[in-house]
N, CA, C and O atoms as CSV, one atom per row, in Angstrom:
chain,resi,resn,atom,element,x,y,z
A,1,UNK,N,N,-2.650,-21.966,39.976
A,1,UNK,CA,C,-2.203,-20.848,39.177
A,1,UNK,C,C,-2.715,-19.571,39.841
A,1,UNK,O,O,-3.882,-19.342,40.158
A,2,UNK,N,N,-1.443,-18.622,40.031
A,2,UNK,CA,C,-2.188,-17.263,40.628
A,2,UNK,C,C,-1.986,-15.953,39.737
A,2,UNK,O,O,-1.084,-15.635,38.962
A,3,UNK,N,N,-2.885,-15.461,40.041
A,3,UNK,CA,C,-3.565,-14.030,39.295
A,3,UNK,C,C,-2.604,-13.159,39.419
A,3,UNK,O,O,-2.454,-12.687,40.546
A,4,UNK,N,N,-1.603,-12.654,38.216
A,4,UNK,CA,C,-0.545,-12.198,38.092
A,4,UNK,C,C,-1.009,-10.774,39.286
A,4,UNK,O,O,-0.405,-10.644,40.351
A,5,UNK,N,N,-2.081,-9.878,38.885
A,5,UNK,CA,C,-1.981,-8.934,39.571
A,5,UNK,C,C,-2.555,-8.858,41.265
A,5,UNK,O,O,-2.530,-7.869,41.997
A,6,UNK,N,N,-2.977,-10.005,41.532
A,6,UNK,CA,C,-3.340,-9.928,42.921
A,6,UNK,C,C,-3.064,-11.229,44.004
A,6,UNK,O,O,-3.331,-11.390,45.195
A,7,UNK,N,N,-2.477,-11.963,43.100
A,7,UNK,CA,C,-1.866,-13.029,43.908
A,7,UNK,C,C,-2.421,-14.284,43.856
A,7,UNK,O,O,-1.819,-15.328,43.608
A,8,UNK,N,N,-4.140,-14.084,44.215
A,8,UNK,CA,C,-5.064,-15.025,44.662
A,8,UNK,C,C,-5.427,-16.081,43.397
A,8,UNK,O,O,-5.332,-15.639,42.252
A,9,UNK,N,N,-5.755,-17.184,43.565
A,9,UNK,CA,C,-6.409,-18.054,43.290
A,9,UNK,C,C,-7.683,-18.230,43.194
A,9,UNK,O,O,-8.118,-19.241,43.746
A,10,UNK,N,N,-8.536,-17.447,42.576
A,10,UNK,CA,C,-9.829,-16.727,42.536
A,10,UNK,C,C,-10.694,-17.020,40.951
A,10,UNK,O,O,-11.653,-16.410,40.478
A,11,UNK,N,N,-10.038,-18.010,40.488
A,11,UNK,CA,C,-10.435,-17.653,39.045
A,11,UNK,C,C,-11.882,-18.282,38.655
A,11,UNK,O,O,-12.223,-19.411,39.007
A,12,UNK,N,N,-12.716,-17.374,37.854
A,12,UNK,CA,C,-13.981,-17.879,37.009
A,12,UNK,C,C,-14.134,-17.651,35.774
A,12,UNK,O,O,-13.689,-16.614,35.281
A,13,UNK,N,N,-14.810,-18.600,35.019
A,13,UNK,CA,C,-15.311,-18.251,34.028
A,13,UNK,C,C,-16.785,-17.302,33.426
A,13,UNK,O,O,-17.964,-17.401,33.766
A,14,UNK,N,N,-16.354,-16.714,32.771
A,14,UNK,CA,C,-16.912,-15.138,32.192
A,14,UNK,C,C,-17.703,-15.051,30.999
A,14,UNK,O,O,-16.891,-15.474,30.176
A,15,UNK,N,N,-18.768,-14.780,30.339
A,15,UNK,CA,C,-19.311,-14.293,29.263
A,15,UNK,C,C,-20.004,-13.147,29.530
A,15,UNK,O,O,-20.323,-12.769,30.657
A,16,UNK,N,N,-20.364,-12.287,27.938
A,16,UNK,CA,C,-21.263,-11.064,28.539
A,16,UNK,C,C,-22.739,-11.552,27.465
A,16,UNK,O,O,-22.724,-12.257,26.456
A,17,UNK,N,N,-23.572,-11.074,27.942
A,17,UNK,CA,C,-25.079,-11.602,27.496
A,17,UNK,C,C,-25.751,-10.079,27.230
A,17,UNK,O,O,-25.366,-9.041,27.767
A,18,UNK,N,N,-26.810,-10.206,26.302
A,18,UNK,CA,C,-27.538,-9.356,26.592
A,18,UNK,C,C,-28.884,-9.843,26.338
A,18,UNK,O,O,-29.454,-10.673,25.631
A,19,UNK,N,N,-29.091,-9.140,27.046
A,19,UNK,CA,C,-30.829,-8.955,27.251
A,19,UNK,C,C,-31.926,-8.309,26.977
A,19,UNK,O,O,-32.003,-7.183,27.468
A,20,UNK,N,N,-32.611,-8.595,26.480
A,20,UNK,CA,C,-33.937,-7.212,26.145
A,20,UNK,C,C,-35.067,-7.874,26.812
A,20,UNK,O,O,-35.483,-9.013,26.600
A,21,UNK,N,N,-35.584,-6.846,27.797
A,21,UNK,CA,C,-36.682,-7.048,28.385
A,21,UNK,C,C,-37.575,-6.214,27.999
A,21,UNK,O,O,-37.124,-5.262,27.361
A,22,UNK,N,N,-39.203,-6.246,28.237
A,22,UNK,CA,C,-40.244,-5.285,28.047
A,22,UNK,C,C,-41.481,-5.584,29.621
A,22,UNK,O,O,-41.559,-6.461,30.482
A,23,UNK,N,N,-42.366,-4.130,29.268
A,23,UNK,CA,C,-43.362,-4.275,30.482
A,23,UNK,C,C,-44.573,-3.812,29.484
A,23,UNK,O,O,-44.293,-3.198,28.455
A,24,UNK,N,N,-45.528,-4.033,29.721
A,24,UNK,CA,C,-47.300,-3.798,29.443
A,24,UNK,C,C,-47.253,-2.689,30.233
A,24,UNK,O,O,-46.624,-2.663,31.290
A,25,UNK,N,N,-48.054,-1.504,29.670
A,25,UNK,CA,C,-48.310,-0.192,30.166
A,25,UNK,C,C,-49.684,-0.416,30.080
A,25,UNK,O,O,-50.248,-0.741,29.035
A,26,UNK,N,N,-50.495,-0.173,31.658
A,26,UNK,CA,C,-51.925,0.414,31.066
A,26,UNK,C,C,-52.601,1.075,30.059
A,26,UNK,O,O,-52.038,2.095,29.663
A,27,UNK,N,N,-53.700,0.771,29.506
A,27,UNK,CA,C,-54.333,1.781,28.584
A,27,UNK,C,C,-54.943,2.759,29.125
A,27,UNK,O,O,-55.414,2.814,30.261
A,28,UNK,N,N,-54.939,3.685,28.163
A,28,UNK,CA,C,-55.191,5.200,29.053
A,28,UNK,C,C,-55.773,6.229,28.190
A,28,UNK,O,O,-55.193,6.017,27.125
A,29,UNK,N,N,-56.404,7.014,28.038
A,29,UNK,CA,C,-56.461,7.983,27.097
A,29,UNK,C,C,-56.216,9.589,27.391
A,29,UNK,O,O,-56.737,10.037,28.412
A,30,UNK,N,N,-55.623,10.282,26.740
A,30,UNK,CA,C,-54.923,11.529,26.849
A,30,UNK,C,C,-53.305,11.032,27.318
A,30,UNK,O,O,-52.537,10.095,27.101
A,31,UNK,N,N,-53.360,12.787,28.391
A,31,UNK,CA,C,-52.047,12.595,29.131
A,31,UNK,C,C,-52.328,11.974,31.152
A,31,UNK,O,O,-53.136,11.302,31.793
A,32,UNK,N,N,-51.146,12.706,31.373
A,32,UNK,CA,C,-51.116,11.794,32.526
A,32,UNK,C,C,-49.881,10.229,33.016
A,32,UNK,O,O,-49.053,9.522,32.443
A,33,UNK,N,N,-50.473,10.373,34.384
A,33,UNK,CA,C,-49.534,8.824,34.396
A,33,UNK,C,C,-50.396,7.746,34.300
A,33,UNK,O,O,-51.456,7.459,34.857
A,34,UNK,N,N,-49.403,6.989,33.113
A,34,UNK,CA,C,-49.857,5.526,33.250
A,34,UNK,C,C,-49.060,4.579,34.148
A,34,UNK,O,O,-47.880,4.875,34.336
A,35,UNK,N,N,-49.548,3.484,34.724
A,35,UNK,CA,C,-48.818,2.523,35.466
A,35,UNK,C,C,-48.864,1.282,34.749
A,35,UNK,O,O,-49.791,1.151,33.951
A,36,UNK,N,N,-47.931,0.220,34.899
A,36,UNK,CA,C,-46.979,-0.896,34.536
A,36,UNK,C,C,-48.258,-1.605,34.770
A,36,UNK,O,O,-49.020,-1.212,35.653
A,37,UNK,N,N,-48.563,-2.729,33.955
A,37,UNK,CA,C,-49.573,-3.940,34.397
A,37,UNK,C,C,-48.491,-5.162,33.683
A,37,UNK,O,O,-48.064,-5.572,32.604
A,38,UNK,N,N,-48.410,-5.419,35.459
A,38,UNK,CA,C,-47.688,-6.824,34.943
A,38,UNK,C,C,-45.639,-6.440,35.266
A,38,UNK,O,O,-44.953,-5.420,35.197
A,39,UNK,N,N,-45.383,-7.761,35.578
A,39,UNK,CA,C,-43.435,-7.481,35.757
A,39,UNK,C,C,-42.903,-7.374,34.282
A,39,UNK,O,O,-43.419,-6.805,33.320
A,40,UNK,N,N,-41.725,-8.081,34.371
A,40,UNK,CA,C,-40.887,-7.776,33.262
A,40,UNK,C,C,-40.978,-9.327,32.336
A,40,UNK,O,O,-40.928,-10.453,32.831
A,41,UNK,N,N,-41.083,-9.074,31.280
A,41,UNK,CA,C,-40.870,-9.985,30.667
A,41,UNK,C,C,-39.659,-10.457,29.208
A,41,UNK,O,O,-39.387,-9.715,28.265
A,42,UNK,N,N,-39.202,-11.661,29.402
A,42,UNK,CA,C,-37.864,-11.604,28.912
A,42,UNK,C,C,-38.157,-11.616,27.129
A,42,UNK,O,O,-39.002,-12.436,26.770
A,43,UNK,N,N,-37.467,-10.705,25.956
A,43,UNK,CA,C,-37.721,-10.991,25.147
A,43,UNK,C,C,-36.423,-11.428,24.055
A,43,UNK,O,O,-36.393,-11.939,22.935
A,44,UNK,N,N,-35.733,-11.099,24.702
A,44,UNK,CA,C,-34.782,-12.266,23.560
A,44,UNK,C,C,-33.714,-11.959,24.254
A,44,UNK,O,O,-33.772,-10.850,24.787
A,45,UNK,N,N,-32.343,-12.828,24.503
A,45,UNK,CA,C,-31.167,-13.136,24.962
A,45,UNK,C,C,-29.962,-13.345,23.938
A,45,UNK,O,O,-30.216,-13.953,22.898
A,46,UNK,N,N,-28.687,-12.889,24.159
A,46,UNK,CA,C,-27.839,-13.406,23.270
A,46,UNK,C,C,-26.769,-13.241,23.874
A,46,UNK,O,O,-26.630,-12.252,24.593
A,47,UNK,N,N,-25.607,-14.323,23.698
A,47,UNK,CA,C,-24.198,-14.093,24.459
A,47,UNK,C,C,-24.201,-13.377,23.015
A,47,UNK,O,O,-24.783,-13.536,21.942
A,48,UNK,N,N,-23.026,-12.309,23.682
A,48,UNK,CA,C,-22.284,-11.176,22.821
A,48,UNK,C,C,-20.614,-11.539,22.810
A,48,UNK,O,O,-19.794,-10.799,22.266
A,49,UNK,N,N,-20.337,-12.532,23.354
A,49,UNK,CA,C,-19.231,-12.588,23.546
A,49,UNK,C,C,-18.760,-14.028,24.068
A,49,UNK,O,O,-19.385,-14.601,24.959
A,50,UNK,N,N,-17.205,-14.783,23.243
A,50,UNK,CA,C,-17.080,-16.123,23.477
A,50,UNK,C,C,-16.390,-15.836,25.696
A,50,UNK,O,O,-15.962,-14.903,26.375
A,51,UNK,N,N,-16.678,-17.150,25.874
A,51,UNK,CA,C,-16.333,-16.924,27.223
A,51,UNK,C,C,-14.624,-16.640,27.786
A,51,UNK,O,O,-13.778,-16.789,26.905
A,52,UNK,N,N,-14.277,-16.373,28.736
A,52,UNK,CA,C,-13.158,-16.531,29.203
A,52,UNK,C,C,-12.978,-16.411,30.410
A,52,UNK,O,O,-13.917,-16.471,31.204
A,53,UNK,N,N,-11.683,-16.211,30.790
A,53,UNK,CA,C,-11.251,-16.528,31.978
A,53,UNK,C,C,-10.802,-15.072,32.787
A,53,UNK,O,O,-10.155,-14.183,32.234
A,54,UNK,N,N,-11.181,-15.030,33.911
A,54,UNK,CA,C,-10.978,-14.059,34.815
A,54,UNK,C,C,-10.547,-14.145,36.185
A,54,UNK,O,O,-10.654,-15.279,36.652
A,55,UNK,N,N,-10.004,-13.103,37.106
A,55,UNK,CA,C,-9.701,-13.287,38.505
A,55,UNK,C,C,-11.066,-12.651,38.805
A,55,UNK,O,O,-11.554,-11.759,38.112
A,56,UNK,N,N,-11.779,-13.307,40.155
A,56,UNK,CA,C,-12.672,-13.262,40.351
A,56,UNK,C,C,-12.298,-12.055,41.908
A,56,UNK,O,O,-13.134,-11.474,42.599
A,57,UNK,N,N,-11.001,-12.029,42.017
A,57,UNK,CA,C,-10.640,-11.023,43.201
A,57,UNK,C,C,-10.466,-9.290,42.391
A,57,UNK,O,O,-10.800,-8.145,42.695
A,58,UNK,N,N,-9.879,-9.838,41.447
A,58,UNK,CA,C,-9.549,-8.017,41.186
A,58,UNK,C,C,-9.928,-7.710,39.704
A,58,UNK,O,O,-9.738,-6.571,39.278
A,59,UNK,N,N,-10.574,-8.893,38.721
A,59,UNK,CA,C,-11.089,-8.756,37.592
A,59,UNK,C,C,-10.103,-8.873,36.564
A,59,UNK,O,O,-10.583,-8.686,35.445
A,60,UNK,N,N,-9.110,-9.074,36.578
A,60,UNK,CA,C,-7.886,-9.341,35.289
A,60,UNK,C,C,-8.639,-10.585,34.428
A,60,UNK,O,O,-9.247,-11.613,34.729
A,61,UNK,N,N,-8.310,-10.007,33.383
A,61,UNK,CA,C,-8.799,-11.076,32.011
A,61,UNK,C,C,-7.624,-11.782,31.664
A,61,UNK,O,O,-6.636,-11.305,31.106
A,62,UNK,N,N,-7.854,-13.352,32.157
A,62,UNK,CA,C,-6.353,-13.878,31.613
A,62,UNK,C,C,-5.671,-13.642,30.514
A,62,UNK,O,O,-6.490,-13.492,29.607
A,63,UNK,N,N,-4.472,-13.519,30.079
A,63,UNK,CA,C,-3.813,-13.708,28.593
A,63,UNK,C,C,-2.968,-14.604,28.999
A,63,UNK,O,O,-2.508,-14.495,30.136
A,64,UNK,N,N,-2.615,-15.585,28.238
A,64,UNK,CA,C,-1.768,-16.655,28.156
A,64,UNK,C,C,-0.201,-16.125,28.099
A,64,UNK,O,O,0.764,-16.617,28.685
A,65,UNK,N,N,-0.236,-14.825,27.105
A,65,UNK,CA,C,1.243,-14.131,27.080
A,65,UNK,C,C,2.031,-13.975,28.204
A,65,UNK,O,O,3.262,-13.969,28.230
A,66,UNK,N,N,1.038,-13.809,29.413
A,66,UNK,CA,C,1.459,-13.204,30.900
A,66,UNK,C,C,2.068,-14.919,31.746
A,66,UNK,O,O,2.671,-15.014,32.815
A,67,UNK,N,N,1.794,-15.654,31.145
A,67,UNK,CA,C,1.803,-16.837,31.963
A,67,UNK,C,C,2.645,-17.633,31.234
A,67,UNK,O,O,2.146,-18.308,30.334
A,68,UNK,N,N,4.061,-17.702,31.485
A,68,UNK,CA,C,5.179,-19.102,30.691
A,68,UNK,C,C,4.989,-19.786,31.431
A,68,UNK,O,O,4.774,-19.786,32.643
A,69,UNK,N,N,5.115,-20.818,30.231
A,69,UNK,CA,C,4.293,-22.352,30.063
A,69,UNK,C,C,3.025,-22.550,29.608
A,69,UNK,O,O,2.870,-23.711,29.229
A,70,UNK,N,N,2.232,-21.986,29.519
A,70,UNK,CA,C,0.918,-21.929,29.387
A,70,UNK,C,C,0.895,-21.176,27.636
A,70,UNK,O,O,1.265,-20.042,27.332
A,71,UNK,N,N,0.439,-22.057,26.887
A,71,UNK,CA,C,-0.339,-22.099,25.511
A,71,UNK,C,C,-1.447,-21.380,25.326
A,71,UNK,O,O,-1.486,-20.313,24.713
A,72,UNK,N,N,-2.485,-22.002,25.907
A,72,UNK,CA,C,-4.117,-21.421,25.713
A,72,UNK,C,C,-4.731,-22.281,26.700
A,72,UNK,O,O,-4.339,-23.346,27.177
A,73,UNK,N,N,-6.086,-21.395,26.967
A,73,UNK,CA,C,-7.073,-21.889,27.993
A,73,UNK,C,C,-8.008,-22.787,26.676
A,73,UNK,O,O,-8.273,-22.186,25.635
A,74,UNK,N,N,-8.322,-23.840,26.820
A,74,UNK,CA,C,-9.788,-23.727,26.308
A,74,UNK,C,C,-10.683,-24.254,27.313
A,74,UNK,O,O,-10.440,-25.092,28.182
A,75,UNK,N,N,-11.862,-23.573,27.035
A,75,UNK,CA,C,-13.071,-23.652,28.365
A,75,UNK,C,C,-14.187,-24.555,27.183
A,75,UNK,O,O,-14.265,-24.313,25.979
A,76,UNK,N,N,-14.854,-25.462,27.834
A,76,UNK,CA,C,-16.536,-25.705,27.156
A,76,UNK,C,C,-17.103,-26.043,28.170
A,76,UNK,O,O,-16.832,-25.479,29.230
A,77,UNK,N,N,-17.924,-26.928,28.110
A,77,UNK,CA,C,-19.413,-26.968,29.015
A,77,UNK,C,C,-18.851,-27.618,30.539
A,77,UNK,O,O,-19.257,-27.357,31.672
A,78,UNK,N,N,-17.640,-28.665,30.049
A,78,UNK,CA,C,-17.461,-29.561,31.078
A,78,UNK,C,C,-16.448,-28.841,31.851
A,78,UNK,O,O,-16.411,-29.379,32.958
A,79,UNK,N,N,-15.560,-27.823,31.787
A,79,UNK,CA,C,-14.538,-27.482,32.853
A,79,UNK,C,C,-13.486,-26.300,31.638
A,79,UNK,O,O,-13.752,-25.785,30.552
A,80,UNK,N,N,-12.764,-26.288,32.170
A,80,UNK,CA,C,-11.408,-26.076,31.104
A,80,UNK,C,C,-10.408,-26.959,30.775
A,80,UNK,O,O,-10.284,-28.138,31.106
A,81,UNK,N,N,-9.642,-26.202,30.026
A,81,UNK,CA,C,-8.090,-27.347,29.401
A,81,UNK,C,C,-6.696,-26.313,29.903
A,81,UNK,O,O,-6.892,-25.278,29.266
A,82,UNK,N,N,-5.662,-26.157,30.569
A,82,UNK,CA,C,-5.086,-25.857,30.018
A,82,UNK,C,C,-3.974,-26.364,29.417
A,82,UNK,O,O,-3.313,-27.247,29.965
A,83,UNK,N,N,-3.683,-25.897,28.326
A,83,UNK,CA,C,-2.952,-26.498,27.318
A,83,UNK,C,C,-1.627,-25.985,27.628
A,83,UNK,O,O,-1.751,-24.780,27.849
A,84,UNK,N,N,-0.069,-26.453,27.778
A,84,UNK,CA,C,1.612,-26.420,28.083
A,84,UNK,C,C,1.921,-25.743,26.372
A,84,UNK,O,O,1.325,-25.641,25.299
A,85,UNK,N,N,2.891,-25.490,26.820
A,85,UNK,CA,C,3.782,-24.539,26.020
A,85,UNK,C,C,4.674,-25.517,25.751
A,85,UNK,O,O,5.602,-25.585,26.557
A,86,UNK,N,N,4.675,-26.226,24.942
A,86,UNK,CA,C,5.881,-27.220,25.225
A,86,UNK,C,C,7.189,-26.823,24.982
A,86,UNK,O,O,8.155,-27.298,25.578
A,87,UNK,N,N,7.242,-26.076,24.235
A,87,UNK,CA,C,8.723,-25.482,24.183
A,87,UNK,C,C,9.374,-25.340,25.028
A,87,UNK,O,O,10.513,-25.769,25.213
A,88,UNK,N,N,8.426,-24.415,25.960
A,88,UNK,CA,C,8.930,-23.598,27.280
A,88,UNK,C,C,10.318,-24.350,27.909
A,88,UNK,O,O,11.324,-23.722,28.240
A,89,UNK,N,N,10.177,-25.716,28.000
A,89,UNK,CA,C,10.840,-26.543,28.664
A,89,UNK,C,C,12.039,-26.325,28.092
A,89,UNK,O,O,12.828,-26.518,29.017
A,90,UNK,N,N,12.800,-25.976,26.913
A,90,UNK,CA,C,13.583,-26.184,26.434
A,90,UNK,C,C,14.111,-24.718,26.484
A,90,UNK,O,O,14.734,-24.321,25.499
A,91,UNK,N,N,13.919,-23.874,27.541
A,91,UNK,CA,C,14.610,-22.709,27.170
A,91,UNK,C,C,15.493,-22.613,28.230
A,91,UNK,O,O,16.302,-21.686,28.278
């Protein structure tokens, strides 16, 4: 299957996450600079968003509308599905 707007055969699957990180600041008293003790540490994660499908050449977000024959993607852990239009055949 190729990527309506760029041709290629490039496709991956996509989620967006977020992240909150923090750092330990020296103790210090007054003003002045303080410096970082210690890297970054991770404090909580969350997908923000269910996954999908993308061209990995020019970034198009699949829609199924753009593609006859084609129903729906579904993606889970093990690969994707895609699912036929069955109608399609009959037009």
């Amino acid at each position: 299957m190729k990527c309506k707007e760029c041709n290629k055969e490039a496709w991956v699957v996509g989620r967006h996450r977020n992240l909150v990180e923090w750092r330990l600041l020296n103790k210090g008293d007054g003003y002045g600079r303080r410096n970082y003790n210690g890297g970054w540490k991770k404090d909580t994660e969350k997908i923000i968003s269910k996954q999908y499908l993308r061209c990995n050449g020019c970034g198009y977000k699949f829609n199924s509308d753009d593609y006859k024959g084609i129903a729906e993607i579904k993606i889970d852990s093990k690969g994707i599905t895609i699912v036929s239009d069955g109608f399609s055949k009959f037009e």
